[in-house]
C-alpha positions as CSV (number, residue, x, y, z in Angstrom):
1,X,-3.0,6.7,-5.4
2,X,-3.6,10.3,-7.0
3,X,-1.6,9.9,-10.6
4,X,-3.9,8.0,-12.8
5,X,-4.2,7.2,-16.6
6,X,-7.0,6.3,-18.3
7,X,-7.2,4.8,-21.5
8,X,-10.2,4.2,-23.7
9,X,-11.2,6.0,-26.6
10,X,-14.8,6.1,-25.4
11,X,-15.2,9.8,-24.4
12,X,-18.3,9.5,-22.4
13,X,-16.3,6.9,-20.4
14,X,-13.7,8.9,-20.1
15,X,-16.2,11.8,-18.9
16,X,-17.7,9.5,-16.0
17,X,-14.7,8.3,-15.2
18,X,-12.7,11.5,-15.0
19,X,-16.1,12.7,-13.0
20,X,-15.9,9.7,-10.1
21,X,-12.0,10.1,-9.3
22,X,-12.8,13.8,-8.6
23,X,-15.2,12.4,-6.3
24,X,-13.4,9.9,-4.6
25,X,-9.7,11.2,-4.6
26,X,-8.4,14.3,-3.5
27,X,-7.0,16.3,-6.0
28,X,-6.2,13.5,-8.7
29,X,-3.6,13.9,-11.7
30,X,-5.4,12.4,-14.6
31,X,-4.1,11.5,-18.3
32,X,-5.9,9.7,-20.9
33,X,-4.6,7.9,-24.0
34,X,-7.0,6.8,-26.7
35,X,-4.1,4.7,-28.5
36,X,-1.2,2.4,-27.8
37,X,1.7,4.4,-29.2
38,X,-0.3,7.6,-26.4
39,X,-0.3,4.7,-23.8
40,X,3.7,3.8,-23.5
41,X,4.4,7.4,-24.0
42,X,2.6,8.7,-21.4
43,X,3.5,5.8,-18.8
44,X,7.5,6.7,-19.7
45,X,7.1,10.6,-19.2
46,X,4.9,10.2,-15.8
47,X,4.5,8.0,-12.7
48,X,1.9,6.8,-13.2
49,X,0.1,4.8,-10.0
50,X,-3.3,3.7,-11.5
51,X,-3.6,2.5,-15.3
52,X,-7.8,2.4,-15.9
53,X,-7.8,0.7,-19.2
54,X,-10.7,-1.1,-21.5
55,X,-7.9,-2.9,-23.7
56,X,-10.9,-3.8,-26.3
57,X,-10.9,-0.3,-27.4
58,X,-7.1,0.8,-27.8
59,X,-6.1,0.6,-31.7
60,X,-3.9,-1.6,-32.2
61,X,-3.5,-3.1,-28.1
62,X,-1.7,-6.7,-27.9
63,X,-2.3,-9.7,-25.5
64,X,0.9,-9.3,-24.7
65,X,0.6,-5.4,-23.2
66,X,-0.7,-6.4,-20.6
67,X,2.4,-8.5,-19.2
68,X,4.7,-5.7,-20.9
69,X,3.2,-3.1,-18.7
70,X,3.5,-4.8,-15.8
71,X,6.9,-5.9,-16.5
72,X,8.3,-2.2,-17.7
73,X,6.3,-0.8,-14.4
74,X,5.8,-3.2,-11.6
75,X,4.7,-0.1,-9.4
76,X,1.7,0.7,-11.7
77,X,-1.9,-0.9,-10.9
78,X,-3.8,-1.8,-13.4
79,X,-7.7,-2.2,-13.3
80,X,-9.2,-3.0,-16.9
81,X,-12.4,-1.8,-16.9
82,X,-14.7,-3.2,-19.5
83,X,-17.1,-5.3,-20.7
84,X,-15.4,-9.7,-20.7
85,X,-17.0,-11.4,-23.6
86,X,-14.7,-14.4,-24.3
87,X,-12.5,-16.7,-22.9
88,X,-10.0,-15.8,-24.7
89,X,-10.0,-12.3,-23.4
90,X,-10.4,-13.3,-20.0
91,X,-7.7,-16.0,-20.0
92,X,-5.3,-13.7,-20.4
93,X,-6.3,-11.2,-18.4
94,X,-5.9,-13.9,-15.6
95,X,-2.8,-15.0,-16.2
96,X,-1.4,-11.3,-16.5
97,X,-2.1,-10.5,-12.6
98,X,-3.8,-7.7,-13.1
99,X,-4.9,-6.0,-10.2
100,X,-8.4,-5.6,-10.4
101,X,-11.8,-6.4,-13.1
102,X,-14.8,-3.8,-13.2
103,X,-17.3,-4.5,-15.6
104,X,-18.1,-1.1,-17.6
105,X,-21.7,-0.7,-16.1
106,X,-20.1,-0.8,-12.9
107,X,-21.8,2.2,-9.9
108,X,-19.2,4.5,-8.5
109,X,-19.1,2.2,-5.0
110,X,-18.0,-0.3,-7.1
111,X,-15.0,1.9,-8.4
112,X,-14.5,2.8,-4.9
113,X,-14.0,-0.2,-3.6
114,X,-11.8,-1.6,-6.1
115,X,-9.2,1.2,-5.8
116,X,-9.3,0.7,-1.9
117,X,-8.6,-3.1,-1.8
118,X,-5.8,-2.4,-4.0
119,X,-4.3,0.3,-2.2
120,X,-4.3,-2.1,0.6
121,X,-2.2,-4.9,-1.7
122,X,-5.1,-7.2,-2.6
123,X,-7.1,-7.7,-6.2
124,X,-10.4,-7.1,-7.3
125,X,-13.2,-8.3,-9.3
126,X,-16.6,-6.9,-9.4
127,X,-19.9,-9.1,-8.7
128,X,-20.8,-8.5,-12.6
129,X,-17.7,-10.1,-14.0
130,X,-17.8,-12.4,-11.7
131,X,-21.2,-13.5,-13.4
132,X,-19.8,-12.9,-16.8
133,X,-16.7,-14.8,-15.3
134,X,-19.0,-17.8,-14.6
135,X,-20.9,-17.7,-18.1
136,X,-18.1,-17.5,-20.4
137,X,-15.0,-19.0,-18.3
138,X,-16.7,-21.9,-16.1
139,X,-14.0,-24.7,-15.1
140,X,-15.5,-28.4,-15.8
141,X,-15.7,-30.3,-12.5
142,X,-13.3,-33.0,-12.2
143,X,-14.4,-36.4,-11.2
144,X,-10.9,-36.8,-10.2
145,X,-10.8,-33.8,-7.6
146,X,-9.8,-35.1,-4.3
147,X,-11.8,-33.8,-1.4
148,X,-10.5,-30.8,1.0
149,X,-10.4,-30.9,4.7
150,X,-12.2,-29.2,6.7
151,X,-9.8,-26.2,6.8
152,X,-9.1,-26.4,3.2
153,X,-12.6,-25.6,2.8
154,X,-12.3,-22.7,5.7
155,X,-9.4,-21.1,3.6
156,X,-11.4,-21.7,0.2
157,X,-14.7,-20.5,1.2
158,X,-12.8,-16.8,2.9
159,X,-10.8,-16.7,-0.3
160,X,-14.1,-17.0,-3.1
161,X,-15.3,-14.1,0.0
162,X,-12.0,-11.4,-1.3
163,X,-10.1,-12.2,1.8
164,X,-6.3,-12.0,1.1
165,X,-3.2,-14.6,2.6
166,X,-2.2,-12.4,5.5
167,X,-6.2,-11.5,6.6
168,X,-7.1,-14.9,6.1
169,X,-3.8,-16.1,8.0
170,X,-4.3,-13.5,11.1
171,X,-8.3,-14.6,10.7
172,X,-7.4,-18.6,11.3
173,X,-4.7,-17.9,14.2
174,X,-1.9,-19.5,11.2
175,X,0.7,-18.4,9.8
176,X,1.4,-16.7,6.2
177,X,3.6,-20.1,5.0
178,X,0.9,-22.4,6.6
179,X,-2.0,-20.8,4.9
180,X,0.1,-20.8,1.7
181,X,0.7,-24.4,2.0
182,X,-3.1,-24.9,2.4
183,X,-3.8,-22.9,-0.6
184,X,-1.1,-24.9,-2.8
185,X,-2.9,-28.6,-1.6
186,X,-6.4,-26.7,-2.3
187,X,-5.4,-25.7,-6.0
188,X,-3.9,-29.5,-6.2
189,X,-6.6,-30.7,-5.5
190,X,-9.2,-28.9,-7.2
191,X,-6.8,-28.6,-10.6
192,X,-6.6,-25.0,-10.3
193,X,-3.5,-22.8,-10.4
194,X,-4.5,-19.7,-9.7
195,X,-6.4,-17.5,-7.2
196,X,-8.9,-16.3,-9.9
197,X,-9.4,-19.5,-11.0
198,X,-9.8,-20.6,-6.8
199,X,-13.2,-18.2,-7.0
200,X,-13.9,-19.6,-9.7
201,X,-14.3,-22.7,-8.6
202,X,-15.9,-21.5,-5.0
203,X,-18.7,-20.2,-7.1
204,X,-19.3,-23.2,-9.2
205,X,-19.6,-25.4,-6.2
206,X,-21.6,-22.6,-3.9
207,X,-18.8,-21.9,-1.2
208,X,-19.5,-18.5,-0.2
């Protein structure tokens, strides 16, 4: 990825930011937008490959922009990068499938490695908003949660690790529809519906 936008009307974000891409990609294209309205325009008049975006400091950014951005330009990553606070917030960040979550505080490795896991199709969220994650957004247990076999545990514990399907699949000697059919019985079981939510509950119950 080498055409990025950023969007944040934080300056000296934008100046640290702008500063690590140089590092870490060769000879980057990089826009910024500080509002909504500068947002859509500039992802219509560019291909953009990387959105970088702290949605709590566009004016006037809607829930919804998320799922309209990835809906208008299905070929554009997006990594918010920002500081989670609420559940709110993060609920819908979760349900929008958005490629990864970097808490603003984040080091330059950390930036790093999120733009190389998603180059390479999988998500990522950083070890601080995991935390935050976990403070704000904790599942309740459920007595009612049925307990996993011993490979649904395997498959859980190397998912809550960043693993994706197909490394996880190649990793067990399975295939890709068998380890998805793992993964559905694990989220029925454990009364989550999402892989965010998976990690979730991996961290609540220690499986790492």
């Amino acid at each position: 990825m080498k055409n990025f936008l950023l969007a944040d009307s934080e300056n000296l974000h934008i100046i640290g930011l702008r500063h690590t891409l140089k590092k870490l990609v060769k000879t980057p294209s990089l826009k910024v937008a500080n509002s909504r309205e500068e947002l859509f325009k500039c992802l219509d008049k560019n291909n953009i490959e990387c959105l970088i975006i702290d949605p709590n400091n566009i004016f006037l950014f809607y829930d919804d922009d998320l799922r309209i951005i990835k809906s208008n330009y299905p070929k554009c990553k997006i990594i918010i990068l920002s500081y989670f606070k609420n559940k709110q917030t993060i609920d819908s960040f979760l349900k929008d499938n958005i490629n990864g979550f970097i808490s603003k505080d984040c080091e330059e490795q950390t930036i790093f490695d999120a733009l190389y896991k998603i180059q390479h199709g999988e998500r990522y969220i950083c070890h601080k908003t995991l935390n935050t994650f976990i403070d704000v957004f904790a599942l309740p247990t459920s007595q009612s949660d049925e307990k996993l076999t011993l490979r649904e545990f395997e498959i859980l514990k190397k998912i809550a690790q960043g693993n994706n399907g197909k490394s996880i699949a190649s990793q067990l000697f399975i295939s890709i529809h068998t380890f998805r059919t793992h993964r559905k019985n694990i989220m029925k079981k454990t009364g989550r519906h999402t892989t965010p939510e998976l990690i979730l509950y991996a961290l609540e119950k220690k499986i790492k």
